[in-house]
C-alpha positions in Angstrom: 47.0 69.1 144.8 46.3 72.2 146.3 50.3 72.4 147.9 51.2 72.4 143.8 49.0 75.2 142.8 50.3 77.2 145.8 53.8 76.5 144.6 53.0 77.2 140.7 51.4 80.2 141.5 54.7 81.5 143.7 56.9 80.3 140.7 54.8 82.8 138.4 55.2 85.7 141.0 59.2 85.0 141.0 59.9 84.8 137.4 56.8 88.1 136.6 59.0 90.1 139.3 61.9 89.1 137.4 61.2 90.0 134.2 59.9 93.2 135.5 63.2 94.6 137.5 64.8 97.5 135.8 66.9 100.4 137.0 65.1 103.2 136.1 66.5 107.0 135.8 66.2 110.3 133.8 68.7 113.1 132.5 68.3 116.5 133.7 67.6 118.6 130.8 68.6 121.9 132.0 67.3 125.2 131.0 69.0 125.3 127.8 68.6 123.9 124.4 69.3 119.6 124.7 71.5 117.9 122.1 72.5 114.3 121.5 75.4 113.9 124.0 77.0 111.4 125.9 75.8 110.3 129.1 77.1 107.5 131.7 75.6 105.2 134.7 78.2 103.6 136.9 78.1 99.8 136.0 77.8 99.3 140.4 74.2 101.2 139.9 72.8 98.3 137.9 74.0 95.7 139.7 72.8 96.9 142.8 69.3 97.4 141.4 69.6 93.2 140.9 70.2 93.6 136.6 72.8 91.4 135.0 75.8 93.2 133.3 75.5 90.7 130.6 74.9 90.1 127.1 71.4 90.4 127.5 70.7 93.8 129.5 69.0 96.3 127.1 68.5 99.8 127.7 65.6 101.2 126.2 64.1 105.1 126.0 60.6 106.2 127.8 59.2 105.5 124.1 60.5 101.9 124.1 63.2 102.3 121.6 66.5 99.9 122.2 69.2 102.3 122.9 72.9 101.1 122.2 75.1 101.8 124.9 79.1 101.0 125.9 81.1 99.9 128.6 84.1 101.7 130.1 85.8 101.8 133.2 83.8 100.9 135.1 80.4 103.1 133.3 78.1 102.4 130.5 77.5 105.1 128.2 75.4 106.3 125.9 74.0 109.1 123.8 70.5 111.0 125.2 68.5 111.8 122.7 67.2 115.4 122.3 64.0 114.0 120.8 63.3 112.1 124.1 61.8 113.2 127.2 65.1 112.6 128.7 63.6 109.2 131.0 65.5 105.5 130.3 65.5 102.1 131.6 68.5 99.4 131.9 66.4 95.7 132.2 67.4 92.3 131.4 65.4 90.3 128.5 65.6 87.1 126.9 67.7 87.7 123.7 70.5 89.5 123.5 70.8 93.1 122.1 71.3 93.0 118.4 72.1 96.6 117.9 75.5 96.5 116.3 78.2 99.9 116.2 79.2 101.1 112.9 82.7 102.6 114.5 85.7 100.9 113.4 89.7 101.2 113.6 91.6 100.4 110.6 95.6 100.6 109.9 96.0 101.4 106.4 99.7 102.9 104.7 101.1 103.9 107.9 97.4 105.6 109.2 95.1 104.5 111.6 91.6 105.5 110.4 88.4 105.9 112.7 85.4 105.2 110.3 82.3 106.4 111.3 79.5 104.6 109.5 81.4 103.1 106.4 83.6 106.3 106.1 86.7 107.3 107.2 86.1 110.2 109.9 89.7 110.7 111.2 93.1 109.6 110.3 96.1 109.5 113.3 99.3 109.3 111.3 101.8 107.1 112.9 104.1 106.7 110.0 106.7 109.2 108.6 105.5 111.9 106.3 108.1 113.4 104.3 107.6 116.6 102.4 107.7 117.1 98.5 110.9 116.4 96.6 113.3 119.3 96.7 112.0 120.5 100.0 114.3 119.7 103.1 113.6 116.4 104.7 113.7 118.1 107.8 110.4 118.7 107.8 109.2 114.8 107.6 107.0 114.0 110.6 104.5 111.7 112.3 102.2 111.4 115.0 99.6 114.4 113.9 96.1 113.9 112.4 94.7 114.4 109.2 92.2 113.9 107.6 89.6 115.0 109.8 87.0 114.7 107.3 82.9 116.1 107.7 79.8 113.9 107.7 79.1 114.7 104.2 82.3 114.4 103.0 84.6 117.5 103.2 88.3 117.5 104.3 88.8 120.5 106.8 92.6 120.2 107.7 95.7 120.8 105.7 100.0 119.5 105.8 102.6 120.9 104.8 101.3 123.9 102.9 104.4 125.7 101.1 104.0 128.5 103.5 104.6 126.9 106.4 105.8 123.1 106.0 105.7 122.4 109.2 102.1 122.5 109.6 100.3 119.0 110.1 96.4 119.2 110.7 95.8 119.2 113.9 98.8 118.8 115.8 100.1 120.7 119.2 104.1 121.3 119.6 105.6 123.3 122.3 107.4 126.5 120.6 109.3 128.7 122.5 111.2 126.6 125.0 113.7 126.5 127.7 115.6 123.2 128.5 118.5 124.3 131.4 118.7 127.1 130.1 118.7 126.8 126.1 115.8 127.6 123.7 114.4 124.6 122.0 111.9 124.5 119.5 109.6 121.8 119.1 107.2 123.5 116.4 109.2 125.0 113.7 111.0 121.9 112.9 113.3 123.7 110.1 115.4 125.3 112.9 116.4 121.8 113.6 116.0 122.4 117.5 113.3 119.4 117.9 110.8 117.5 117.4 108.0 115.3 117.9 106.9 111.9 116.7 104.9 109.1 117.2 106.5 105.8 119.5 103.9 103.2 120.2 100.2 102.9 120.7 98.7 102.1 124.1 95.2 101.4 123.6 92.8 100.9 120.9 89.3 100.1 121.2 85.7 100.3 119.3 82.1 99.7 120.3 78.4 101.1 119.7 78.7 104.7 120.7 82.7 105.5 120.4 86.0 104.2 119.4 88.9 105.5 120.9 93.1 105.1 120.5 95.7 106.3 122.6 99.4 107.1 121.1 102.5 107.9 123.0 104.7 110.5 121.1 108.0 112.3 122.2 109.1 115.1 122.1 112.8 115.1 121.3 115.3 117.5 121.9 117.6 118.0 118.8 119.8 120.4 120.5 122.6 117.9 122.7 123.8 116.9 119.7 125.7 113.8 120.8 122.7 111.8 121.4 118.7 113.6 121.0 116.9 113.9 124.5 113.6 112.9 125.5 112.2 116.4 126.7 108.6 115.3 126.6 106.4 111.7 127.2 103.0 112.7 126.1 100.0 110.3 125.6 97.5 111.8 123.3 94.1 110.0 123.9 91.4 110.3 120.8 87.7 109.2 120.8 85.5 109.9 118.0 81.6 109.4 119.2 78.7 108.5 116.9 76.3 111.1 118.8 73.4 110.0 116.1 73.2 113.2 114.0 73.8 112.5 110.2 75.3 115.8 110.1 77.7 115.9 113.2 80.0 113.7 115.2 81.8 114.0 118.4 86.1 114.2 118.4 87.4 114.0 122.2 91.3 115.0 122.2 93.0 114.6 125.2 96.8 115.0 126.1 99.0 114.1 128.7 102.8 114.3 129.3 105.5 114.4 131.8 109.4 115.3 131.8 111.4 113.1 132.2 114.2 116.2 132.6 116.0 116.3 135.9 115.5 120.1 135.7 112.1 119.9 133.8 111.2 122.2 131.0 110.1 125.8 130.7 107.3 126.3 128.0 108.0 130.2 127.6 104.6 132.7 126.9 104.1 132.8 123.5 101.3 133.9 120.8 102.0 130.0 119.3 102.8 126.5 121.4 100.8 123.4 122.7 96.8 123.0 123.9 95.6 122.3 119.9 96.0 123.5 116.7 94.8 123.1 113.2 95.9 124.5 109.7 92.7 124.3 107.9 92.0 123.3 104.4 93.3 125.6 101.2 89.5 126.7 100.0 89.1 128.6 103.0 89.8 132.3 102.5 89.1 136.0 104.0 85.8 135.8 101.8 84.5 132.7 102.7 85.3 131.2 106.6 83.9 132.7 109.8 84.4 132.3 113.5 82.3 133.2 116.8 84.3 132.9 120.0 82.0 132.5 123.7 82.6 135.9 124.5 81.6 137.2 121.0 84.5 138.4 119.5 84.3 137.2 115.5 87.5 137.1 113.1 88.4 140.1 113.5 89.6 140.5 117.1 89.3 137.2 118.4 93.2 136.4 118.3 94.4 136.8 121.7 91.5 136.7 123.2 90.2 134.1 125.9 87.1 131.6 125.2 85.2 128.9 126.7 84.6 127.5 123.1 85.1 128.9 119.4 83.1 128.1 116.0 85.1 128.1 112.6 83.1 127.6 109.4 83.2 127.9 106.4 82.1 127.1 102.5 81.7 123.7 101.7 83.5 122.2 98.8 80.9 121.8 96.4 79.8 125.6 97.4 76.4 124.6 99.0 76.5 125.6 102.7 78.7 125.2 105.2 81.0 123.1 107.4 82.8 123.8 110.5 84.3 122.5 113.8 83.4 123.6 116.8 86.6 123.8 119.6 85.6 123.4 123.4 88.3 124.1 126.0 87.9 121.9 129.4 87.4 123.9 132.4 90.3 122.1 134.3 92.9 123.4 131.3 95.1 126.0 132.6 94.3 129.3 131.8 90.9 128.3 131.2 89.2 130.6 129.6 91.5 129.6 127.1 93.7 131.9 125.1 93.4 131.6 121.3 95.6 132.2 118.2 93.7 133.2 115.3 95.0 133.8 111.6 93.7 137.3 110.6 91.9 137.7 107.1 94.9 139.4 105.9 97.3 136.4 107.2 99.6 134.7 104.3 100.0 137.5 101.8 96.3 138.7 102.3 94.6 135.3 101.1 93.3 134.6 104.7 93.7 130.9 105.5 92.8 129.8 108.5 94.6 128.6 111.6 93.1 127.7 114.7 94.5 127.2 117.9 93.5 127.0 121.8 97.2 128.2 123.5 97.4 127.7 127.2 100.7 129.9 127.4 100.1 132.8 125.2 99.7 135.4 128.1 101.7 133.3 131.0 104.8 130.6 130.8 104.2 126.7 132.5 107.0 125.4 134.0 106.7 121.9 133.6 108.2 120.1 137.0 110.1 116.9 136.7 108.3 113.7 136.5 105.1 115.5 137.5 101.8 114.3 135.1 100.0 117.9 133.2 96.8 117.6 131.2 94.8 119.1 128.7 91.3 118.2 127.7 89.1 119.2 124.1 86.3 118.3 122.7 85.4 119.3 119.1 82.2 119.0 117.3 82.6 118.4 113.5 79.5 119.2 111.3 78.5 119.9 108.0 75.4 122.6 108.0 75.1 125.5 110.5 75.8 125.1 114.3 74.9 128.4 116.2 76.0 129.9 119.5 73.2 128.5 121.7 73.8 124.9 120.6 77.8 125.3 120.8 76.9 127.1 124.4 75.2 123.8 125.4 78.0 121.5 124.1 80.4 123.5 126.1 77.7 123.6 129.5 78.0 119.6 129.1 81.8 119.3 128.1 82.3 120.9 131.3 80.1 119.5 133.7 78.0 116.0 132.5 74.6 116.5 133.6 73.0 114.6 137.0 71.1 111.8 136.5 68.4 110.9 138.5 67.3 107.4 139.9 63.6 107.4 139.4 62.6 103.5 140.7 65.0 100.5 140.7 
């Protein structure tokens, strides 16, 4: 009789220990101010700590709070919380998690929409756009996105305006061009020189934290007029994060291409071409939109200029407050700190829209090698409200470096 209470007893010890193992770390807050951002443990951390990568591993905050987090690659992610003192816990528990994502993809009249809690957030257009009657179809395109559309509710980007057609939200052609020797013009697509468009998508997924798509476009060279040339593969990777702020979400753009050119291509230096750019919406004016560049410079010397990251804001559409983007340039981008291309308030006739754009070969050509891969990385941070430079300073510190984590017990 004894034997069995020796052996109950053990059986207790086993399954207490087991319901007690966690991998236990913290996020190193820094010096500056903390925001909601995303964070990742490598999936081999857990398992090594003896947790399940099932079903039923939770991750829960120092205050006990169920966390949703995200597989990828080979990491789960998720989004720290500002509020919290920065320590978490991966354990396994009897029922599995219940926390459900609110980020879906959804094709719709030749778009593929990323809503973000109900809504419609972004919109990747894969499908021919053609512009209004009696303008040349010349300027019909795809593979560009609009909307990008606030929290709240407010469209921020713009197509085909009637002063420049060829503008398609946020969209990144190569301009000034040279292909063995002829200039080629990917960007202003009435000179009939090139192009680019959307050819297939790669990858789509969704989850708790982020849903991401990848498109391949190319960019094709109009000018060997007996059969258009692939100049340009380019995969443009999108992920739209749900960083838990009712006022701002997260919009990862990432590029990369490859020529498949025996002689490659020559992106000449130019004040327009590439990284990222965006015609924003027709409300904003000289009057009524700001920006605030890293190094300071505001609206009215900014163009040209290089930054880490760059604020433009402006008046919301139903005239209360403000809503904005804030532009973050990776620190492996060439010619990082970035050069920019910024519309003047006394651009278009002296109404002062706004044009944005990060512009890697402003100042400096890129000769593009043959069948060598070339990247660029951005992050953007839409919001609706006011986002200052200390805050977009601290997006940028973790855009360019994700911040150590530290086991504290397994």
């Amino acid at each position: 009789m004894l034997n069995r209470y020796f052996v109950l007893f053990f059986i207790l010890i086993a399954v207490s220990c087991e319901k007690e193992k966690s991998f236990k770390f913290q996020v190193d807050r820094g010096n500056g101010i903390f925001l909601n951002q995303p964070q990742s443990i490598q999936e081999d951390d857990i398992v090594s700590s003896g947790l399940r990568l099932d079903a039923t591993l939770a991750l829960k905050s120092n205050s006990g709070e169920q966390i949703p987090f995200q597989k990828e690659n080979g990491k789960l992610w998720f989004i720290s919380n500002s509020n919290e003192q920065g320590s978490y816990k991966f354990v396994n528990q009897k029922e599995e998690s219940s926390l459900h994502g609110e980020l879906l993809l959804q094709k719709e009249n030749g778009n593929l929409n990323v809503q973000l809690n109900g809504n419609t957030a972004v919109s990747y257009r894969f499908d021919m756009t053609y512009p209004p009657e009696g303008v040349d179809s010349i300027y019909g395109k795809s593979g560009y996105i609009h909307p990008i559309i606030t929290p709240k509710g407010d469209t921020l980007t713009r197509i085909q305006p009637p002063d420049h057609y060829h503008h398609y939200g946020l969209w990144a052609p190569w301009t000034h061009t040279q292909i063995d020797g002829e200039r080629v013009d990917f960007w202003n697509l009435k000179e009939g020189m090139g192009t680019v468009l959307f050819k297939e998508f790669k990858e789509q997924s969704t989850g708790n934290l982020f849903t991401s798509f990848t498109a391949t476009q190319e960019h094709i060279d109009l000018k060997t007029q007996s059969k258009p040339q692939v100049a340009l593969n380019e995969d443009v990777t999108v992920k739209i994060w749900d960083i838990n702020r009712p006022d701002r979400y997260m919009f990862d753009y990432i590029t990369n291409f490859s020529s498949p050119l025996e002689n490659g291509i020559l992106f000449e230096a130019y004040r327009y071409g590439g990284g990222l750019g965006l015609r924003f919406h027709e409300r904003w004016k000289a009057d009524n939109c700001t920006v605030l560049a890293s190094e300071g410079k505001d609206r009215s010397n900014a163009d040209g200029s290089n930054a880490r990251w760059c604020i433009v804001s402006g008046e919301s559409s139903d005239g209360n407050g403000e809503s904005g983007i804030l532009f973050l340039s990776h620190p492996d981008n060439r010619m990082h700190p970035e050069p920019m291309r910024i519309w003047p308030k006394d651009a278009n006739g002296g109404r002062g829209d706004m044009f944005f754009e990060f512009c890697p070969i402003r100042h400096e050509e890129w000769r593009i090698e043959p069948d060598k891969n070339y990247g660029l990385k951005y992050r953007m941070i839409v919001f609706d409200g006011e986002l200052g430079a200390q805050e977009a300073e601290a997006y940028w510190q973790h855009f360019a470096k994700e911040p150590k984590i530290e086991v504290t017990k397994n």
